[in-house]
C-alpha positions in Angstrom: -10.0 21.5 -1.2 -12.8 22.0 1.7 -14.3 18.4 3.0 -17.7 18.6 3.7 -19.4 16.9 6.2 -19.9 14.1 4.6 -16.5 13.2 3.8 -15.0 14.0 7.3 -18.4 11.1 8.7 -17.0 8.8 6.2 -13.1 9.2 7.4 -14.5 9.4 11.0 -16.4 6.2 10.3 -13.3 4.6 8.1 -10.9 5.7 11.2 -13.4 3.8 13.8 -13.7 1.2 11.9 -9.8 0.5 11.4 -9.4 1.3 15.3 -12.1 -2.3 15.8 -10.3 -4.7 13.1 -7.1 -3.6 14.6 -7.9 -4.2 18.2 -11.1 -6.3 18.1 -12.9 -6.7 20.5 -13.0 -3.3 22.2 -15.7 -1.5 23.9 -17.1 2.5 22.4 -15.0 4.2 25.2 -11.8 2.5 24.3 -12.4 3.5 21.0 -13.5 7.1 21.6 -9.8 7.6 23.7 -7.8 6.0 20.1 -9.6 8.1 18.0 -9.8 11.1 19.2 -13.8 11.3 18.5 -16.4 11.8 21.1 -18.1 8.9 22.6 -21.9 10.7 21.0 -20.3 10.0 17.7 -18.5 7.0 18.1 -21.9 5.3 19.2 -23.4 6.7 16.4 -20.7 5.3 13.8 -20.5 1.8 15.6 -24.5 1.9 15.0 -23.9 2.4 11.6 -21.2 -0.4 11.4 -23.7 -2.9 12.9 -26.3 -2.1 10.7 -24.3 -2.7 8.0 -23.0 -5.7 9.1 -19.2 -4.9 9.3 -19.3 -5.1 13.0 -21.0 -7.2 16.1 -21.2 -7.1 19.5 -19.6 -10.1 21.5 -20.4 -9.3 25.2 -19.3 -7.3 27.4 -16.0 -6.1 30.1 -16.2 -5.0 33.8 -15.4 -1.7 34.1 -14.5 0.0 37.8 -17.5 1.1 39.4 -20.0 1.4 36.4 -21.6 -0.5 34.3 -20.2 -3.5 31.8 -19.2 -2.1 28.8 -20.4 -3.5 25.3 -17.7 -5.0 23.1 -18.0 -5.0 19.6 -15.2 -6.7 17.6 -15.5 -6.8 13.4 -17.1 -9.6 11.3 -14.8 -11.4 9.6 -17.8 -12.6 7.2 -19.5 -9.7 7.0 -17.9 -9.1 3.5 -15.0 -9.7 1.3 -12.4 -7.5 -0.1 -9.7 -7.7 -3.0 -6.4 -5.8 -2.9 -4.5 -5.7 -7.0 -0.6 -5.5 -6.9 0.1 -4.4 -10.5 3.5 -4.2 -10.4 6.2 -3.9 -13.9 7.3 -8.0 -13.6 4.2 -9.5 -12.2 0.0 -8.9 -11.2 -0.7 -10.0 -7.8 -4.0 -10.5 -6.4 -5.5 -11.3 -2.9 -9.1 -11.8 -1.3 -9.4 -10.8 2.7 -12.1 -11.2 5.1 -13.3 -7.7 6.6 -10.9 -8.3 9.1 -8.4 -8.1 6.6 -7.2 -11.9 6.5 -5.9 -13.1 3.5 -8.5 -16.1 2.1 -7.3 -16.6 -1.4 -4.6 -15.6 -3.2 -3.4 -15.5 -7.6 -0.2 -14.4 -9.3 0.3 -13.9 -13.2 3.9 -13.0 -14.4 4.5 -10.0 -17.3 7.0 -10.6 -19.5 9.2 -7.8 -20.8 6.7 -6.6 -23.8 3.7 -7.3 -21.9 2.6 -3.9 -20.9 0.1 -3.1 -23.3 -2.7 -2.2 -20.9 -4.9 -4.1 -22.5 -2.4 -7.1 -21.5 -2.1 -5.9 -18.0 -6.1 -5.6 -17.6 -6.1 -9.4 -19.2 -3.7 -10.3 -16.5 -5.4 -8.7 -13.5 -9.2 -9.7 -15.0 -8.2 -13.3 -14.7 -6.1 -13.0 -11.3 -9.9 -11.6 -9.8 -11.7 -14.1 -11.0 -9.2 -16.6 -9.7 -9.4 -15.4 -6.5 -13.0 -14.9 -6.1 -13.9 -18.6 -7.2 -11.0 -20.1 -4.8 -12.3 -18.5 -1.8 -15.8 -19.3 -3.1 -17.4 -15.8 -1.6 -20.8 -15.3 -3.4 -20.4 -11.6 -6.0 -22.5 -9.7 -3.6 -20.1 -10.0 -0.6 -17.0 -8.6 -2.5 -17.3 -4.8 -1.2 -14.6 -3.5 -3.4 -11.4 -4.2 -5.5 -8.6 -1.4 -4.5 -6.3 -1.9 -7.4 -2.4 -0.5 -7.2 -0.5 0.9 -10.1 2.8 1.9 -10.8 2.8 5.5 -11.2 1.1 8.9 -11.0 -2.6 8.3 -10.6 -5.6 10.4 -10.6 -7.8 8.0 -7.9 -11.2 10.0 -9.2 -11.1 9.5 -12.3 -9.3 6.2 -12.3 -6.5 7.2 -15.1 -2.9 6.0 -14.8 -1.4 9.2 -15.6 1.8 8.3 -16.3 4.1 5.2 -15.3 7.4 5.8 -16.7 8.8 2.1 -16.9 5.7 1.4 -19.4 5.7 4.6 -20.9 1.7 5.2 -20.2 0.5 8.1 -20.1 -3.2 8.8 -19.6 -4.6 5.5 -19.7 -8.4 5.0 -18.5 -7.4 2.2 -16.2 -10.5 1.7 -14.3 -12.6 2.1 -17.4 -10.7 -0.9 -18.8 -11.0 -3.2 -16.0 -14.9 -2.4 -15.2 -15.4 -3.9 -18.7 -14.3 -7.0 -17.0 -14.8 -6.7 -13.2 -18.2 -6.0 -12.3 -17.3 -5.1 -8.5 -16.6 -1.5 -7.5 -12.9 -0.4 -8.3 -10.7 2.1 -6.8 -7.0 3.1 -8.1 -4.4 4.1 -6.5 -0.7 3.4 -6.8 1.9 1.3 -4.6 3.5 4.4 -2.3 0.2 4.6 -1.0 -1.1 1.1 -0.7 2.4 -0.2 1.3 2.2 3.6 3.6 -1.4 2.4 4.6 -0.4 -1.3 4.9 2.4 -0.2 7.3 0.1 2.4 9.3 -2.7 0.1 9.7 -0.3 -3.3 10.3 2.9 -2.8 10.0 6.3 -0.4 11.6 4.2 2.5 11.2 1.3 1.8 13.4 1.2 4.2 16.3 3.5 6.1 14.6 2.8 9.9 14.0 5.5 10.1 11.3 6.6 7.8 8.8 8.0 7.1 5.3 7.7 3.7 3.7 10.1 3.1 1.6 9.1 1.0 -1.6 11.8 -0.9 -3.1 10.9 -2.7 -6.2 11.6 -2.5 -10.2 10.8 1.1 -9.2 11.0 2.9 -6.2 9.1 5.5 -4.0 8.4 6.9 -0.4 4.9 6.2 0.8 5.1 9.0 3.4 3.0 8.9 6.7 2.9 12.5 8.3 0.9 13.5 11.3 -1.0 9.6 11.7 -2.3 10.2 8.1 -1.6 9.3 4.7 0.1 12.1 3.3 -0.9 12.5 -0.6 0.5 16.0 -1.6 -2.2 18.3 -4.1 -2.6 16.4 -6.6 -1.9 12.5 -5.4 1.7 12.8 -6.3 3.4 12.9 -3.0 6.6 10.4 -2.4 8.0 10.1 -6.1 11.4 10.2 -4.5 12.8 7.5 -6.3 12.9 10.3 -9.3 14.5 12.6 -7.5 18.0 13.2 -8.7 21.0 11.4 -6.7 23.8 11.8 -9.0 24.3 14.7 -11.0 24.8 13.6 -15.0 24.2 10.0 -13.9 22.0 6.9 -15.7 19.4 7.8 -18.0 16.4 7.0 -16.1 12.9 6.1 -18.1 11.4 9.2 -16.7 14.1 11.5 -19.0 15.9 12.4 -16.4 19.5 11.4 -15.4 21.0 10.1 -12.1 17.5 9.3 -10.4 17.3 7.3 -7.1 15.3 4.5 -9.1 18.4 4.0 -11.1 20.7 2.6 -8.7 18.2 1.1 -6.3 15.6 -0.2 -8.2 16.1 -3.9 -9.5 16.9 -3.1 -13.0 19.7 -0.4 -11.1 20.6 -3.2 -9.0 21.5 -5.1 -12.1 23.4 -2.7 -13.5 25.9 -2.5 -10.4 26.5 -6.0 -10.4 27.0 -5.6 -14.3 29.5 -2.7 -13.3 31.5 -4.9 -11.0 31.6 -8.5 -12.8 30.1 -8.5 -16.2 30.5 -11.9 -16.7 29.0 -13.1 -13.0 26.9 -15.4 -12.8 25.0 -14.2 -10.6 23.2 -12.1 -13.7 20.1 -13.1 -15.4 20.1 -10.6 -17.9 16.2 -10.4 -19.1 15.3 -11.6 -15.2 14.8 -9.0 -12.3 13.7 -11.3 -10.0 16.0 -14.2 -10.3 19.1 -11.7 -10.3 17.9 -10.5 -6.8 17.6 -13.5 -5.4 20.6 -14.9 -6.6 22.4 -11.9 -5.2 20.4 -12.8 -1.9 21.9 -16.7 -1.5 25.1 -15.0 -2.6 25.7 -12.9 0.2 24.0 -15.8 2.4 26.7 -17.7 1.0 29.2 -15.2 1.7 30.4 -14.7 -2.3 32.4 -12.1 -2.5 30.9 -10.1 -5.4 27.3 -10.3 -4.0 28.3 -8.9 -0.7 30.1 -6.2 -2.5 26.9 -5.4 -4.7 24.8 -5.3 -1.9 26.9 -3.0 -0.3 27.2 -0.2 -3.6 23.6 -0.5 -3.6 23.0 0.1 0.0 25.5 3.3 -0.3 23.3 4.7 -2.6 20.1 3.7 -0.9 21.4 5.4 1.8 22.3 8.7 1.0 19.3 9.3 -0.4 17.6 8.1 2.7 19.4 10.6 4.8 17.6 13.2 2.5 14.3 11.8 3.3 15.1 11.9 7.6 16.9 15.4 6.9 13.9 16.7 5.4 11.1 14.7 7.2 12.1 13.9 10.3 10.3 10.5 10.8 10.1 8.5 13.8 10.4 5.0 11.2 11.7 4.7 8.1 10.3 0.6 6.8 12.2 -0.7 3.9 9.3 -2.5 1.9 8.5 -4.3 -1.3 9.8 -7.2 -3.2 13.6 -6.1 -3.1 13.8 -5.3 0.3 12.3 -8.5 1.3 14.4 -10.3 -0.6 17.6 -8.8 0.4 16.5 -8.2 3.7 18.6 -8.4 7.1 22.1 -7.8 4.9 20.5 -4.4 3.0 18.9 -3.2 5.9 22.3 -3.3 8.1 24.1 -1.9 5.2 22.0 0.8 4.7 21.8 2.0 8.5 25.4 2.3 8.3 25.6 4.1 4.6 22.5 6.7 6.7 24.4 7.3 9.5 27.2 8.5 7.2 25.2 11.3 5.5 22.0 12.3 8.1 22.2 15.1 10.9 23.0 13.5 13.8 19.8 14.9 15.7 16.7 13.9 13.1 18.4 10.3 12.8 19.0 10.0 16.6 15.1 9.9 16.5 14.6 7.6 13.7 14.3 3.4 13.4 15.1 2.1 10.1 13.7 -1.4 9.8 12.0 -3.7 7.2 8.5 -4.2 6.9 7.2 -6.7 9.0 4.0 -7.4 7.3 3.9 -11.0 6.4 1.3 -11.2 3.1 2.1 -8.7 0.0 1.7 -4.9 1.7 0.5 -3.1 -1.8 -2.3 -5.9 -1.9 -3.4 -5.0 1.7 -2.9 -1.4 1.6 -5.2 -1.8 -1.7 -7.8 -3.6 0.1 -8.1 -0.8 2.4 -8.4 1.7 -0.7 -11.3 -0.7 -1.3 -12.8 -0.8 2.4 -12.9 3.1 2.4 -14.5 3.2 -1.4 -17.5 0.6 0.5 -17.8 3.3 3.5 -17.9 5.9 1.2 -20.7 4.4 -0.9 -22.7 3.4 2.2 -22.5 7.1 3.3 -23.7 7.8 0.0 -26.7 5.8 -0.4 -27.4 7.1 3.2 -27.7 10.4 2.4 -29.6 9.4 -0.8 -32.2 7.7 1.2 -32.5 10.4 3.4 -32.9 13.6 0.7 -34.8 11.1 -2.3 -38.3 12.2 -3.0 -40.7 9.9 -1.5 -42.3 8.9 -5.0 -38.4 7.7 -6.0 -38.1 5.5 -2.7 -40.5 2.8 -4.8 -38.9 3.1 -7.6 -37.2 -0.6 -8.6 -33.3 0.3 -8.9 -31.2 -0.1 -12.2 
């Protein structure tokens, strides 16, 4: 698909505008040298950004020989953004300043049964509202909601195509929630949210090349190739967790059997301590959560049958990380989400040893494997940037709207 001008000013002005919150303050020229753009248009887009607010100049730097340069660093006030986690146990929501700090945040849990999307809407209707009045930000400075979903989703038309653990196919997702949140929405699922979370904040930042590995009731690659968020032709990239590790293996939700989601996802994580000890302990039967983190304090603990768990899963895990380094080449792999954060530093070493087993020796030589070091929930913040980029793209909108309206319209009181 051809971008027109106006989308390639909008990612030029989304691009400068990530550059400032990540390195405020910083002066035109620094930013011109990050981004690639020329100084012309990067004073044209930080104009913009001040008009609108987002931005402000705080002085200036001595520079050799010329004159100071103006720094401008983001306003943190300047607006307020919410990122949705709706994930298959629980609905997590969280409100950030424009320079992406978190300000509020609200949790509701989903019990098995609860995934009627009228439930889930319910859930993340009430999450919004909580977090908006705990942060006490006035409607008009929430830009955006970027709102993640589990699943194949078309982001124009706001439908969750299909999330196999629910069995949805084809559900008008943002249609449902703007009958209950009257702030813009934008949808887009958790591969993408935690691969922008990471590129903006996180292992990937800097990074040319990168997969983001998402390690939750189901499982993914968020994949970052050439500095950008790679998406595939229709929105679909990174659904790598259904990609088939063992050949006849577990009947996976999608239909298929021996996916990588069923042996590394929690509910596949389950099943191998079920495999091993089917009376541990250790087992909450109708509780993802609790099972992972009592396999967590096992291994902490040293317990034989946690460590051993850990380890099957990790083989798994890693095998069918190799694939993704054979085939990608990236300079980071980040083991992110719920399930890697749990398990953390134990999985992560397992795993590095189960991919050095099965990779070629010269794409892993250039490869880091490492957990996400992003301290708030990385779907939520990758969704607020969905959000942020929604806002510059309406701006640029209503710009060009201003600029091509009749003159008779320009009176006209808006709807």
């Amino acid at each position: 698909m051809k971008r027109t001008s106006r989308d390639i000013r909008t990612a030029n002005r989304y691009e400068v505008l990530r550059q400032i919150i990540a390195e405020s303050p910083t002066s035109r020229q620094e930013l011109a040298a990050a981004t690639g753009l020329s100084l012309a248009t990067v004073a044209t887009l930080v104009g913009e950004l001040l008009d609108l607010g987002m931005i402000t100049e705080v002085g200036f730097e001595d520079s050799a020989g010329g004159r100071p340069r103006g720094l401008v660093a983001v306003n943190a006030s300047g607006g307020a953004l919410i990122g949705v986690d709706i994930a298959e146990t629980y609905v997590h929501v969280e409100l950030f300043d424009l320079a992406l700090n978190v300000l509020a945040r609200a949790d509701e849990d989903m019990r098995p049964g609860e995934s009627r999307p009228e439930q889930v809407v319910g859930h993340v209707a009430a999450a919004v509202g909580s977090v908006v009045a705990q942060a006490g930000v006035e409607g008009a400075r929430v830009l955006g909601v970027g709102v993640s979903v589990p699943g194949q989703v078309d982001r124009d038309t706001g439908v969750a195509e299909y999330a196999p653990n629910w069995d949805w196919h084809d559900v008008p997702l943002l249609d449902l929630l703007t009958e209950h949140i009257a702030y813009p929405l934008h949808l887009d699922n958790p591969l993408r949210a935690c691969a922008v979370a990471e590129l903006w904040f996180g292992a990937a930042r800097g990074r040319g090349d990168a997969v983001v590995v998402n390690l939750g009731t189901g499982v993914g690659a968020g994949l970052v190739l050439g500095g950008g968020l790679h998406r595939g032709v229709s929105n679909s990239a990174g659904e790598w967790g259904h990609t088939t590790l063992v050949l006849d293996g577990r009947l996976c939700h999608c239909g298929n059997h021996g996916c990588v989601e069923t042996y590394v996802g929690a509910p596949g994580i389950m099943l191998n301590l079920r495999e091993l000890s089917p009376g541990s302990t250790l087992l909450h039967p109708e509780d993802q959560t609790a099972t992972v983190n009592a396999l967590a304090r096992g291994v902490a603990e040293g317990d034989p049958v946690a460590v051993e768990v850990v380890r099957d899963t990790a083989r798994y895990l890693g095998a069918a990380i190799a694939d993704l380094v054979n085939v990608l080449n990236p300079e980071v792999v980040v083991l992110s989400s719920w399930v890697a954060a749990t398990l953390g530093e134990p999985l992560l070493a397992e795993v590095r040893e189960a991919v050095a087993r099965h990779a070629l020796r010269r794409p892993l030589a250039a490869t880091e494997i490492v957990l996400s070091p992003i301290p708030t929930d990385p779907v939520c913040l990758g969704a607020a940037t969905f959000a942020l980029e929604g806002a510059l793209q309406s701006v640029g909108q209503r710009a060009v709207r201003r600029t091509t309206a009749p003159a008779r319209s320009r009176t006209a009181p808006s709807s």
